[in-house]
C-alpha positions as a Python dict, from the first residue, in 0.01 Angstrom:
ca = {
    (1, 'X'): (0, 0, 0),
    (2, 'X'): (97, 365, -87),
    (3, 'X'): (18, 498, 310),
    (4, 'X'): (316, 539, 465),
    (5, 'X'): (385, 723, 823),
    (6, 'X'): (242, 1037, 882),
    (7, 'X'): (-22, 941, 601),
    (8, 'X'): (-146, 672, 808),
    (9, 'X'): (-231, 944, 1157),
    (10, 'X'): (-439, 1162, 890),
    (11, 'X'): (-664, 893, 800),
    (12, 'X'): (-858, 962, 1145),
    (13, 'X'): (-859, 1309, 1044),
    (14, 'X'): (-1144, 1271, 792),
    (15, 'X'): (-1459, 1195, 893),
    (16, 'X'): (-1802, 1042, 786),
    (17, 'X'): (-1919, 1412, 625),
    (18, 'X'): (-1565, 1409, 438),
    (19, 'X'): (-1666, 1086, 287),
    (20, 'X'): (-1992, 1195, 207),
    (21, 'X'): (-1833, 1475, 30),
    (22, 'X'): (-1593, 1301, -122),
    (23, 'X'): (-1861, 1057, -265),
    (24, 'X'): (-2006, 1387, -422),
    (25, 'X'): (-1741, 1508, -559),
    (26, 'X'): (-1693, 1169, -804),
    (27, 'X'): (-2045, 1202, -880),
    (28, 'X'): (-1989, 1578, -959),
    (29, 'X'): (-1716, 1481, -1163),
    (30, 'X'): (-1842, 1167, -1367),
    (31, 'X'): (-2105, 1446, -1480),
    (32, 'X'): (-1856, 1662, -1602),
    (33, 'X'): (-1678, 1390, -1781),
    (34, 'X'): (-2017, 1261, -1916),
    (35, 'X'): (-2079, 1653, -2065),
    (36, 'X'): (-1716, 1663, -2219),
    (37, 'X'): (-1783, 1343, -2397),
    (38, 'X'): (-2131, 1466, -2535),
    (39, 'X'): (-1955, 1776, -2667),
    (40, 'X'): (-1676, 1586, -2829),
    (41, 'X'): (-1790, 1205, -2897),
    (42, 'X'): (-2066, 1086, -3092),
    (43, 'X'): (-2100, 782, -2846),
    (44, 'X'): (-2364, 742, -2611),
    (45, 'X'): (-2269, 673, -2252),
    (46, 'X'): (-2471, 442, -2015),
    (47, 'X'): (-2534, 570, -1694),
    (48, 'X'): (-2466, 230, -1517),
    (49, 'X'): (-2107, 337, -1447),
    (50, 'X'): (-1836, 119, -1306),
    (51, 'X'): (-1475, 262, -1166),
    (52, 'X'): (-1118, 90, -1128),
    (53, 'X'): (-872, 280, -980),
    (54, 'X'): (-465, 327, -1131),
    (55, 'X'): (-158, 515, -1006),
    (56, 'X'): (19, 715, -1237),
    (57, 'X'): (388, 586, -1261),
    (58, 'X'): (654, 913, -1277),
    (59, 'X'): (806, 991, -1628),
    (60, 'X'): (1146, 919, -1596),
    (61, 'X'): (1360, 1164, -1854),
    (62, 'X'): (1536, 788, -1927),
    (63, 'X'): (1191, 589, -2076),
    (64, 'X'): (1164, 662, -2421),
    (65, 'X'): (886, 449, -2524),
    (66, 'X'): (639, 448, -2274),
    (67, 'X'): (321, 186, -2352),
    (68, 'X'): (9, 411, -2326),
    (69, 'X'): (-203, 143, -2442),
    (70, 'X'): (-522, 88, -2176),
    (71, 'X'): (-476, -94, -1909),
    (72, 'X'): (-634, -463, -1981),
    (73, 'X'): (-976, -523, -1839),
    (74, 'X'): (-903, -903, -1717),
    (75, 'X'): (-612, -711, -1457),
    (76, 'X'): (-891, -478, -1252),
    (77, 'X'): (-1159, -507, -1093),
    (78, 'X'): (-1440, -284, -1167),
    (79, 'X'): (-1666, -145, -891),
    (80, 'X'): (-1920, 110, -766),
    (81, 'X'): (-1896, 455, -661),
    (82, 'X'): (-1941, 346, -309),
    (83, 'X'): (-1665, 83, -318),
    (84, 'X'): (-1443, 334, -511),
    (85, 'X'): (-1545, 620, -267),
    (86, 'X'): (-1442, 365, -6),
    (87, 'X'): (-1058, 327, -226),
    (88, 'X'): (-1038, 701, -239),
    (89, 'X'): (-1100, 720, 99),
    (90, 'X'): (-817, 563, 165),
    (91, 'X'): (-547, 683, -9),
    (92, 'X'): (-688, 1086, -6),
    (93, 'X'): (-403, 1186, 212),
    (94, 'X'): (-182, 1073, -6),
    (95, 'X'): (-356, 1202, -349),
    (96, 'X'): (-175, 1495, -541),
    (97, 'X'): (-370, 1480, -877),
    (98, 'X'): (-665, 1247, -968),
    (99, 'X'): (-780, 1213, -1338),
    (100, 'X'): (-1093, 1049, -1454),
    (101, 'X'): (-1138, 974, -1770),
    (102, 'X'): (-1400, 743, -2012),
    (103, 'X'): (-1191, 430, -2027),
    (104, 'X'): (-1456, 199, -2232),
    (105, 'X'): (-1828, 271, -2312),
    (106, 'X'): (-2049, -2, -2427),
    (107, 'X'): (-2446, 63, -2472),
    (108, 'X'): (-2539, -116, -2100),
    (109, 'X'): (-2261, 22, -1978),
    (110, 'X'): (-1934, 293, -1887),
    (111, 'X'): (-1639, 192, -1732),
    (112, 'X'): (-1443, 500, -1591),
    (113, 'X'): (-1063, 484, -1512),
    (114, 'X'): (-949, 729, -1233),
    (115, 'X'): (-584, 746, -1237),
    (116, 'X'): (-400, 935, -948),
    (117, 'X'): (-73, 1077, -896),
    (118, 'X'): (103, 1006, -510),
    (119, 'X'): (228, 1231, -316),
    (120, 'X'): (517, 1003, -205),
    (121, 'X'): (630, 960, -607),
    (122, 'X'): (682, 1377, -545),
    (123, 'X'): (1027, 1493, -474),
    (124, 'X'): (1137, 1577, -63),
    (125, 'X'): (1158, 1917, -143),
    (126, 'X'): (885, 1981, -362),
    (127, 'X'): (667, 1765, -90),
    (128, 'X'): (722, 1996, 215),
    (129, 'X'): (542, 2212, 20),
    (130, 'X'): (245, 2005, -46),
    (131, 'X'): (204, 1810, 253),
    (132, 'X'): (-162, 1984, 335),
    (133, 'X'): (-274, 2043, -1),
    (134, 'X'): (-540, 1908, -60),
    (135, 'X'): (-554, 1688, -468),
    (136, 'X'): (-615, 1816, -765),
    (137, 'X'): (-920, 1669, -952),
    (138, 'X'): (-950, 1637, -1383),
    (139, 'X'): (-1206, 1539, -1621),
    (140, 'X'): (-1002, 1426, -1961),
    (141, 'X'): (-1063, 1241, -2276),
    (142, 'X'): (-770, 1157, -2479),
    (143, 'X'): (-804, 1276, -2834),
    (144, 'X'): (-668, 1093, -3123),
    (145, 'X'): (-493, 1260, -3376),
    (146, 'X'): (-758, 1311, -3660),
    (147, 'X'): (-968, 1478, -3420),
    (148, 'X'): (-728, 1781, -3311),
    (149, 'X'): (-1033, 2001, -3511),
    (150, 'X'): (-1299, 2090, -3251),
    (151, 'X'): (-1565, 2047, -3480),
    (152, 'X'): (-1529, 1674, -3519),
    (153, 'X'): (-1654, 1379, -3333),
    (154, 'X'): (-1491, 1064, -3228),
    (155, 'X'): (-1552, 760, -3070),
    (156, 'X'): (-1485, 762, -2717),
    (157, 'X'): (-1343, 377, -2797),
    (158, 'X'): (-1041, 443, -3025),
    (159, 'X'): (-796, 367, -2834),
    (160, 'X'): (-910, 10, -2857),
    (161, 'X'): (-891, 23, -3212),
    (162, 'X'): (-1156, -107, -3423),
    (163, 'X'): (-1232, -44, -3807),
    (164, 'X'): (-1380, 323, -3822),
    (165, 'X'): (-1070, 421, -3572),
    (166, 'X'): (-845, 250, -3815),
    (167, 'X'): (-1008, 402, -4118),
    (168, 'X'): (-983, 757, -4004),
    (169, 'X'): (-632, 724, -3952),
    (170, 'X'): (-557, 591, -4271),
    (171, 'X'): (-742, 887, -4423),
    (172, 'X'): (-555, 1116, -4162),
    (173, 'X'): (-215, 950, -4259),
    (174, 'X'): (-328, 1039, -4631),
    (175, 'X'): (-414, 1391, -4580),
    (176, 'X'): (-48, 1468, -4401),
    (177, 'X'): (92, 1331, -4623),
    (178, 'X'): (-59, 1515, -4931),
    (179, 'X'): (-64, 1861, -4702),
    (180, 'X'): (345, 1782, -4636),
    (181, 'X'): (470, 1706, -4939),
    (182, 'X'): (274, 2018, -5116),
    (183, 'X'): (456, 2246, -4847),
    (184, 'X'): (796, 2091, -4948),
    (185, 'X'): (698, 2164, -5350),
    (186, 'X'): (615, 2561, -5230),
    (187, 'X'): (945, 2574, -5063),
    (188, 'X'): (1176, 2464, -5247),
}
């Protein structure tokens, strides 16, 4: 587990109306996340959500080629708000950032992915400083890279491939390609 020391006196600290609030806050922002993916997906997400939890391993200058492929299904287990309110609970002393973010959406229903940073993967000095802050919380969706125009809709899935994700990026591939080799021609 990621409670170490001090982290572990704090944990009395918070009480049942901190849980409760805590509890509201995922709901507060699964709603956000669910308005963000309206506005920029053309899926439609079920509202029988289920949550896994993640830590957010530091980017070390030396890693190169990081896998940011989604985590496989068969490794988590999926649960409730209450049980993940319950996981939260638990490590929110230790919580520096916490992103949520549409990890699969099938029609019956959404499986969301909150991924958190540690404070105790923070440097000593920086983490003097940040000892009683309280985290940081994010709604994301990652974007591929046909859909950097705001006007255009993707599916919330792509990152798990599939024909029409594999299809735009072949037409994608083909348009950057056309677009870079006509700037080379008006150069030179």
């Amino acid at each position: 587990m990621l409670l170490k020391g001090k982290f572990n006196k704090s944990l009395a600290i918070l009480s049942s109306k901190e849980i409760y609030s805590l509890k509201t806050k995922i709901e507060e922002l699964t709603q956000a996340l669910f308005e963000l993916v309206e506005e920029t997906c053309w899926n439609k997400l079920s509202k029988n959500m289920f949550y896994f939890i993640s830590e957010i391993i530091p980017f070390d200058e030396e890693q190169k080629n990081i896998d940011t492929k989604p985590t496989p299904l068969k490794s988590v287990t999926l649960k409730s708000l209450d049980e993940i309110a319950d996981d939260l609970f638990v490590l929110y002393p230790n919580l520096y950032d916490v992103n949520f973010y549409v990890y699969q959406s099938f029609y019956d229903k959404t499986i969301i992915q909150i991924k958190y940073f540690p404070k105790s993967s923070i440097t000593k000095n920086t983490f003097r400083n940040l000892e009683t802050t309280p985290p940081m919380f994010h709604c994301k969706i990652s974007l591929p890279v046909y859909a950097k125009e705001r006007n255009k809709k993707f599916d919330i899935n792509w990152e798990h491939g599939g024909f029409r994700h594999e299809w735009n990026l072949f037409w994608y591939k083909l348009y950057f390609n056309w677009k870079y080799r006509n700037r080379i021609k008006n150069v030179s």
